[in-house]
N, C-alpha and C positions, 0 to 999 in steps of 0.2 A: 608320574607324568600324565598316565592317560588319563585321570580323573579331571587333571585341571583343562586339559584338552575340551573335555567336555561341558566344564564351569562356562568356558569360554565360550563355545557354541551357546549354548544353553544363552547366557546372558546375550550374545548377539541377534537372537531369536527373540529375547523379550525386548529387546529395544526395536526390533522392525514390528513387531506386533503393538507393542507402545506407539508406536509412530502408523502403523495402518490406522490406527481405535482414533487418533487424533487426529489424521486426515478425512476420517467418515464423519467427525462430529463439526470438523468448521466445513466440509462440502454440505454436510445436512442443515447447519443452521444456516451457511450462506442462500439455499434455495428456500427454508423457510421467513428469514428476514427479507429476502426481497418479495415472497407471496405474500405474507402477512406484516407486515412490518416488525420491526423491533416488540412495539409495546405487547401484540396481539402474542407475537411468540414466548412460550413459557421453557425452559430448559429439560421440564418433562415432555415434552413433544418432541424435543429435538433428540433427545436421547434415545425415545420409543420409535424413532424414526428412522433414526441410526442404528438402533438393536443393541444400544449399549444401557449400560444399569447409571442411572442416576447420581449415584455415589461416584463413576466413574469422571462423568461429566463436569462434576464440582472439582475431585482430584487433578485436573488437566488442566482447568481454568480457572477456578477459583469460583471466577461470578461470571455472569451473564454480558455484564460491559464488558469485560475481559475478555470473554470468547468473541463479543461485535469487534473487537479490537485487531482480536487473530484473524479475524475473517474480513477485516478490511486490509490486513496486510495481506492476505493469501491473494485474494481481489486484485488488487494494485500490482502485485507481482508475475499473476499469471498463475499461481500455485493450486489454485481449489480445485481445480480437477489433475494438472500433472502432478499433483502429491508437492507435498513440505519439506521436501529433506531436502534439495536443490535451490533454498532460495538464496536471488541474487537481487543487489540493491544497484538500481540504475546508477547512482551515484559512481561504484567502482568504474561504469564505463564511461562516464561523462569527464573523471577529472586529468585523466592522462594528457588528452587534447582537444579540450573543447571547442565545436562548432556551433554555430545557430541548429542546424540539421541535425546535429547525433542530440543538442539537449532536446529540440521537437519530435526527435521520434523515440527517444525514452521515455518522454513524461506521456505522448499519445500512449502508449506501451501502457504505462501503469497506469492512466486514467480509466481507458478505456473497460478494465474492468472494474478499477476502487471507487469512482465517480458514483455507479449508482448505490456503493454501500457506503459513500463519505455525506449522497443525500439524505440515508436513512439514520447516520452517525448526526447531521446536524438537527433534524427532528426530534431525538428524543436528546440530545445535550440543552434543547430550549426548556425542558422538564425535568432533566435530571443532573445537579451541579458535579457531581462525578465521571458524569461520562462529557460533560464540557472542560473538564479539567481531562481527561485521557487525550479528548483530541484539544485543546490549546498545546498540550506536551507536544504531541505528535507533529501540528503545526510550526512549533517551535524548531522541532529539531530537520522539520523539511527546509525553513528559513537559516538554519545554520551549513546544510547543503548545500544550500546555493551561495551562500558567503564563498563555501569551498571550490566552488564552481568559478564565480567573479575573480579569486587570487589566485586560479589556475588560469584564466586568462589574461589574466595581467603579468604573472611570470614567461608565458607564450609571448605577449606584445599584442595582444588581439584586442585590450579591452580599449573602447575608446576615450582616447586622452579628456576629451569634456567632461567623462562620465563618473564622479568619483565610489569608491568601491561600495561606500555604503549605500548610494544612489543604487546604483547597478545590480545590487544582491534585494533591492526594493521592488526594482522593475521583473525582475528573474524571477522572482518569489509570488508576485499577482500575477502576471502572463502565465506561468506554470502551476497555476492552484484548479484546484477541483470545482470549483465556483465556473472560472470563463468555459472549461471544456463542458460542466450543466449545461449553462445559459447559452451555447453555441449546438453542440452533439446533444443532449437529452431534449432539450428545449426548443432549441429552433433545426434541428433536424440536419445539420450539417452530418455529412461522413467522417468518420475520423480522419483518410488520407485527406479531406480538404482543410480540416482543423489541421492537421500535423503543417500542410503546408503553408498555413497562413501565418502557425504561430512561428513559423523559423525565419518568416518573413518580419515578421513583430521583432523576435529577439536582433537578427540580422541589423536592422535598422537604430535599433535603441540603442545597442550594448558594443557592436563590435563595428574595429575603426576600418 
């Protein structure tokens, strides 16, 4: 019995060590992607930066898209610096009972940090048709969230009668994109609480009766 005791430990210790190695390499490429951008950053840097061996970095990720990938979800969720192993998807809190308010201050939530890595995800997808293919995926299935969002409304009685569902998960899906919060907070310089309160003011008005 005591051996396996210790297999036990043993293995719960290389999975927290597994997961520290993987949260130093998306916190290190997230602060090198946003200094140098995607193209200047090489995975040897991120790695000698992080303190981990090169081999490791491939092992975890694969490729280089794939690690901008992980480090726009960390981004979006809040995760790059309180660590990876608590991540939660706005989505879980949006659909129970959706308002104008809980969707605007979710998406502020995850913009606020994936915004300036979803700018540098659209830069190099104009050069690279693989990582425009990651994020159309990822786009996709943010547009399939808000379908999930629109028929949580409509089961509620909130969504408005004029607005039919495929309309409504159209307007949910532009107002809530990484684009208006750029061209508003990175761009023209709004705060995120005045962005938060304009778009609940946007959704308010469009969507709910």
């Amino acid at each position: 019995m005591a051996p396996r005791a210790r297999r036990a430990y043993n293995s719960d210790l290389r999975r927290q060590g597994a997961e520290r190695t993987r949260q130093s390499i998306v916190r290190t490429a997230h602060e090198l992607f946003l200094a140098k951008g995607y193209a200047s950053t090489t995975l040897k840097e991120i790695a000698e930066a992080a303190d981990v061996a090169l081999p490791t970095v491939y092992a975890i990720f694969g490729t280089k898209r794939d690690l901008l990938l992980a480090v726009f979800n960390a981004a979006r969720l809040g995760t790059v610096s309180e660590g990876l192993g608590h991540e939660h998807e706005p989505i879980e809190d949006m659909l129970p009972q959706p308002s104008a308010q809980l969707i605007a201050a979710e998406v502020t939530h995850t913009r606020r940090g994936g915004a300036p890595v979803a700018r540098i995800i659209g830069k190099a997808a104009a050069a690279d048709p693989h990582i425009a293919d990651l994020w159309e995926r990822t786009q996709a299935a943010r547009y399939a969230n808000m379908r999930r969002v629109v028929q949580a409304m409509r089961r509620q009685g909130t969504l408005a009668e004029e607005v039919s569902a495929s309309e409504a998960a159209d307007i949910l899906w532009t107002l809530t994109s990484n684009e208006l919060y750029e061209l508003l907070v990175l761009d023209r310089g709004w705060m995120p609480a005045r962005y938060e309160q304009w778009l609940a003011k946007m959704i308010d008005c469009a969507l709910f009766s």
